[in-house]
C-alpha positions in Angstrom: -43.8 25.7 -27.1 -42.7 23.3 -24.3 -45.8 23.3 -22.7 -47.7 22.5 -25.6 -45.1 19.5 -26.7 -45.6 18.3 -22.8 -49.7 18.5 -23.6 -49.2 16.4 -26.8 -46.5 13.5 -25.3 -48.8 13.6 -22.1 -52.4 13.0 -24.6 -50.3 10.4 -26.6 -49.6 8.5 -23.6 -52.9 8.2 -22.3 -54.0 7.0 -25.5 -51.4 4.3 -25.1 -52.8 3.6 -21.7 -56.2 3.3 -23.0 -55.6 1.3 -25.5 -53.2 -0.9 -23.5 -56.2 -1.5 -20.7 -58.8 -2.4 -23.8 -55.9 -4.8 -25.4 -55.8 -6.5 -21.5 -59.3 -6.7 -21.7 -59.6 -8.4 -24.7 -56.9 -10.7 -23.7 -58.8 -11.8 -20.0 -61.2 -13.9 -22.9 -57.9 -15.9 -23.8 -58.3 -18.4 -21.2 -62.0 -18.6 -20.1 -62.5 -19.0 -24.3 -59.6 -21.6 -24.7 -61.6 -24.1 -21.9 -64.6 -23.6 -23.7 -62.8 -24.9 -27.0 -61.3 -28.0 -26.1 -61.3 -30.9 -27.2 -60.1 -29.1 -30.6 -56.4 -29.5 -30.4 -54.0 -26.7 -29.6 -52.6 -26.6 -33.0 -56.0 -26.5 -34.4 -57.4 -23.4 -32.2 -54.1 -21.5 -32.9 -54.2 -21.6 -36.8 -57.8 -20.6 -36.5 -56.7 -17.6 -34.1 -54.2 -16.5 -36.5 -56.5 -16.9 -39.7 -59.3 -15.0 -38.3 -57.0 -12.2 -37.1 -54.9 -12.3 -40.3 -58.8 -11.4 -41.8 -59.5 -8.5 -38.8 -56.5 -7.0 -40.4 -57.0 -7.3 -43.7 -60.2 -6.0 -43.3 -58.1 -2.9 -41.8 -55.8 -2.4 -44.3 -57.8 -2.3 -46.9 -60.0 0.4 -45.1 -57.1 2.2 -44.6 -55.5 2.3 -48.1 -52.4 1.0 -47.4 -50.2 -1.4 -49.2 -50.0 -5.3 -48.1 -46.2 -5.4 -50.2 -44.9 -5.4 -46.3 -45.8 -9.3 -46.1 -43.2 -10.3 -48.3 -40.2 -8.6 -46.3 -38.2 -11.2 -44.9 -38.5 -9.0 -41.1 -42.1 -9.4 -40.9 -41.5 -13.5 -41.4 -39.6 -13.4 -38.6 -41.9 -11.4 -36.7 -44.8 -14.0 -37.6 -42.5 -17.2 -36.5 -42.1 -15.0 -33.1 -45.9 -14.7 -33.1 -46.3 -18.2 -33.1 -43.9 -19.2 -31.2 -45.4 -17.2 -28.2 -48.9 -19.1 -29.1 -47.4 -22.4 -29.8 -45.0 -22.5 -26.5 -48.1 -20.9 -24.7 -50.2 -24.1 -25.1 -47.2 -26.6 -24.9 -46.7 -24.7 -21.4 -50.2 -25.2 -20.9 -50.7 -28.7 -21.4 -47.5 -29.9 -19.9 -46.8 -28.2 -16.3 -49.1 -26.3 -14.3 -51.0 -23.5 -15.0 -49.9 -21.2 -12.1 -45.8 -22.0 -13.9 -47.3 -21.2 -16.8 -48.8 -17.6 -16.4 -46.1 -16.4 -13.7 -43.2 -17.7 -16.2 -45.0 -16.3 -19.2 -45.4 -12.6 -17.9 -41.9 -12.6 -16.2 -41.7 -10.6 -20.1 -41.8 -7.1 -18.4 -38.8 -7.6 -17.3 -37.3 -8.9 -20.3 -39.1 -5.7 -22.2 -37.5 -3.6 -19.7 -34.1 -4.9 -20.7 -34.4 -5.1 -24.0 -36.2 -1.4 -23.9 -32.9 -0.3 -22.1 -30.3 -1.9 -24.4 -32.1 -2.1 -28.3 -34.5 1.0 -28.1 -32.6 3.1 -26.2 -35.3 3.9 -23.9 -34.2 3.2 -20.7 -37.0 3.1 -17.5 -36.9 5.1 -14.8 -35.9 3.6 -11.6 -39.1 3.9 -9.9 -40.4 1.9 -13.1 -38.0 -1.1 -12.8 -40.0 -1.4 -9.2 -43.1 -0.6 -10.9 -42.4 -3.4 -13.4 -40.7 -6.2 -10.8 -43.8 -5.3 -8.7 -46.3 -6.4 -11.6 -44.7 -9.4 -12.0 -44.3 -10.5 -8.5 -48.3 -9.7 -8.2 -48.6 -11.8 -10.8 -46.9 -14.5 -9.3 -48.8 -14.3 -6.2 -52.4 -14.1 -8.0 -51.7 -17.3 -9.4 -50.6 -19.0 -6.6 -46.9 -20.1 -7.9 -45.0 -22.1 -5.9 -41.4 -24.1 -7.2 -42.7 -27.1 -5.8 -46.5 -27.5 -6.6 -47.2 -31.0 -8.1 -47.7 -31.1 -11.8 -45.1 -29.0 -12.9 -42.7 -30.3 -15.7 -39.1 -28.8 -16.1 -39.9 -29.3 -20.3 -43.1 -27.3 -19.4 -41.9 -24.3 -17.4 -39.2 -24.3 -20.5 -42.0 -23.6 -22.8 -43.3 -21.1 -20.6 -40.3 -19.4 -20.4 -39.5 -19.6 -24.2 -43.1 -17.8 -24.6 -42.4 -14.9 -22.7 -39.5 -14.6 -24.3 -41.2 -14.5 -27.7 -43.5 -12.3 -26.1 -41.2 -10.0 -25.1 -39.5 -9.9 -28.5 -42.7 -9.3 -30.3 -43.8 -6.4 -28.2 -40.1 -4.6 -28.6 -40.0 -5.4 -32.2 -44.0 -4.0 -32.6 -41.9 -0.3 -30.8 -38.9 -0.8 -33.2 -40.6 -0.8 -36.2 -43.7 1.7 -34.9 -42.4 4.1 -37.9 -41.5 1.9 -40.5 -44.6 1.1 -41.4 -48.4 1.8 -41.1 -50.3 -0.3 -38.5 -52.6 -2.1 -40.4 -50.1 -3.2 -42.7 -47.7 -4.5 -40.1 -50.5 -6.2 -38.2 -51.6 -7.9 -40.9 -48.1 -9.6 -42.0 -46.9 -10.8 -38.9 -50.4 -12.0 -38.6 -50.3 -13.6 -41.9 -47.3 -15.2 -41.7 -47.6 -16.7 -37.8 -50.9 -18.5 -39.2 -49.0 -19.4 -42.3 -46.5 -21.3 -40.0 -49.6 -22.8 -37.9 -50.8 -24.4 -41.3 -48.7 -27.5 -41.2 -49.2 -28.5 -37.4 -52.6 -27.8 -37.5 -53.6 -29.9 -40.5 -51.6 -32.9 -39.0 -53.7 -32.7 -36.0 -57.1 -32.1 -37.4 -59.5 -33.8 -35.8 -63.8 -33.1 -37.3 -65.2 -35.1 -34.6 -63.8 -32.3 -32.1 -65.8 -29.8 -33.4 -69.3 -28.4 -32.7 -71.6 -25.0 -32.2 -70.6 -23.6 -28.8 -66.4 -24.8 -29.8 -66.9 -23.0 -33.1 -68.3 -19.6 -31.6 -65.2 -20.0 -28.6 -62.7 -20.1 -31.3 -64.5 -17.4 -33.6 -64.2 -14.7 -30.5 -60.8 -16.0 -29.8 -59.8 -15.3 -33.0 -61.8 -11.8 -33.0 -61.5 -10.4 -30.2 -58.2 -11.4 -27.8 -55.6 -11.6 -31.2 -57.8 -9.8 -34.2 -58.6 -6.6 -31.4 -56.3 -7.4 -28.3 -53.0 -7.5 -30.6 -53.7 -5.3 -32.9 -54.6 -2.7 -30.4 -51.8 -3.5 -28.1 -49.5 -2.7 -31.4 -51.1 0.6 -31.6 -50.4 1.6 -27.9 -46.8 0.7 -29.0 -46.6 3.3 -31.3 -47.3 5.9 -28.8 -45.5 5.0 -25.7 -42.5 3.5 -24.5 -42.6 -0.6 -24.1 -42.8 -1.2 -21.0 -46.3 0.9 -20.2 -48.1 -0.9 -22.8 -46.6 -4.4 -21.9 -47.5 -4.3 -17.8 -50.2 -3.0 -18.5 -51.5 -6.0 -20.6 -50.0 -8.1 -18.0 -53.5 -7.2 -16.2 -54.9 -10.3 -18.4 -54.2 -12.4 -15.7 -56.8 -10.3 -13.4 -59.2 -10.4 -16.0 -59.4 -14.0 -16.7 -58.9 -14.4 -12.8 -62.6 -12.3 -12.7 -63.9 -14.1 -15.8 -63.3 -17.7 -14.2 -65.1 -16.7 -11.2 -67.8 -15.3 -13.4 -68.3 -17.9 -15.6 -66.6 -21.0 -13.7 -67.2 -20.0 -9.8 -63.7 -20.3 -9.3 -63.3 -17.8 -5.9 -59.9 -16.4 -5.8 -58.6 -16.4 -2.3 -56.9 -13.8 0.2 -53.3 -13.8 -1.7 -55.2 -13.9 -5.0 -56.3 -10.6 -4.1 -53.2 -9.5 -2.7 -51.4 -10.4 -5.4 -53.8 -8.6 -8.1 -53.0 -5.1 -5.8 -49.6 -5.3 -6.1 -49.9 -6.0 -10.4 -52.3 -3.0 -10.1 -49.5 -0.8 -7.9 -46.9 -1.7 -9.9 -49.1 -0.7 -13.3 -49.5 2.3 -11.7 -46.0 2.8 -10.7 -44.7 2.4 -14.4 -47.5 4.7 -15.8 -47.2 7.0 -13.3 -43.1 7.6 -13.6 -42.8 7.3 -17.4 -40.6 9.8 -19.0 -41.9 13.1 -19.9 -40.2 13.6 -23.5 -41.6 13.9 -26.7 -42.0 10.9 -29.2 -41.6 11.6 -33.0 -42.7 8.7 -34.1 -46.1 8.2 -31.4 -49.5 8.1 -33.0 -48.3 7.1 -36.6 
């Protein structure tokens, strides 16, 4: 009986790793995608984002069978503002300080997650996965070249970032908390619905037609699709079948992706600490996957 309970929590958690590495994939398209966009304003790409995922998951819960009623609970409004928050404070971040603030202040969340896995979910980390996860973000860090005194950087800006991983960090703990109180596409679909619902009103204050063509359409449309519509909704799922923190460093890997994808597409080489700095996010992925607890999950898969 053990052994077969060990089998199941140790096939549930490399689903969650699976489907943690595909959500990090689908999020590397965030920022090669976002470039490709502009001039549509930030308020403008977000809404669509939201919309087209809110659809992706619609789609999915009506495939499913399940009931929608979950998008009037006042919990999954708050759930939505945190959404948005993280997308809104993202590409205030973005457009204020510099990038390299931005992604190393942004994915300072593991830690946060770590905390907050310890303290609200009762799930504490192992010690050799608080290394794993300070590790991953100090790779992270490195990769992007931070450095407290680069020109460009705003203190408003590096606020924003910081507010984002934060909001980050509470929608990936919140997606664990309520993994069994109801079904996936349901939940996906009401934060979803109401995080675009708040992006209305900015969004239509900012509209601009003359921003808008083919290539920015099809840019949005994936971002929409494929990094929030799949990356999210897929990150949710790993959620449901491992502890926080494996599924959140591991989609800290975005930043390696996009890192590869703006070479690809931009010729942007990364350099010597670049590299060095995407080994030690790999090790310390590793590290936290590698040391999770072996104990069984009730609620993983649902």
């Amino acid at each position: 009986m053990a052994g077969r309970g060990a089998d199941a929590l140790t096939s549930s958690t490399r689903r969650a790793v699976v489907l943690s590495a595909a959500a990090a994939a689908a999020f590397s398209l965030g920022a090669p995608l976002s470039r490709l966009a502009a001039p549509v304003s930030a308020a403008e790409v977000t809404l669509w984002r939201l919309g087209l995922a809110t659809l992706v998951a619609y789609g999915l819960a009506r495939i499913s069978g399940v009931s929608l009623a979950h998008i009037r609970e006042r919990r999954t409004a708050i759930l939505g503002a945190t959404l948005y928050a993280h997308f809104l404070l993202f590409t205030l971040a973005a457009q204020t300080t510099t990038t390299a603030h931005t992604l190393a202040l942004v994915y300072g969340s593991p830690a946060l997650v770590a905390l907050g896995s310890a303290v609200i979910l009762r799930e504490p980390p192992r010690a050799m996965q608080v290394v794993g996860v300070l590790a991953a973000v100090a790779g992270i860090a490195i990769l992007v070249g931070f450095e407290p005194a680069e020109s460009g950087a705003t203190l408003g800006g590096d606020l924003a970032a910081a507010g984002s991983g934060a909001a980050l960090a509470a929608y990936v703990l919140a997606g664990r908390y309520y993994r069994g109180a109801m079904p996936l596409p349901a939940y996906v679909f009401a934060v979803y619905g109401w995080a675009a619902l708040l992006a209305l009103p900015y969004a239509v204050v900012s509209f601009d037609a003359g921003a808008y063509d083919g290539g920015r359409i099809v840019a949005i449309a994936i971002l929409g699709l494929v990094p929030l519509g799949l990356g999210h909704t897929l990150l949710n799922a790993a959620l449901r079948r491992a502890r926080a923190t494996i599924p959140n460093v591991i989609t800290t890997q975005e930043v390696t992706g996009g890192v590869i994808l703006g070479a690809l597409l931009y010729g942007e080489i990364p350099g010597p600490s670049a590299v060095l700095g995407a080994l030690l996010a790999l090790a310390g992925v590793i590290a936290v996957v590698v040391f999770g607890r072996a104990e069984r999950d009730p609620a993983a898969g649902t």
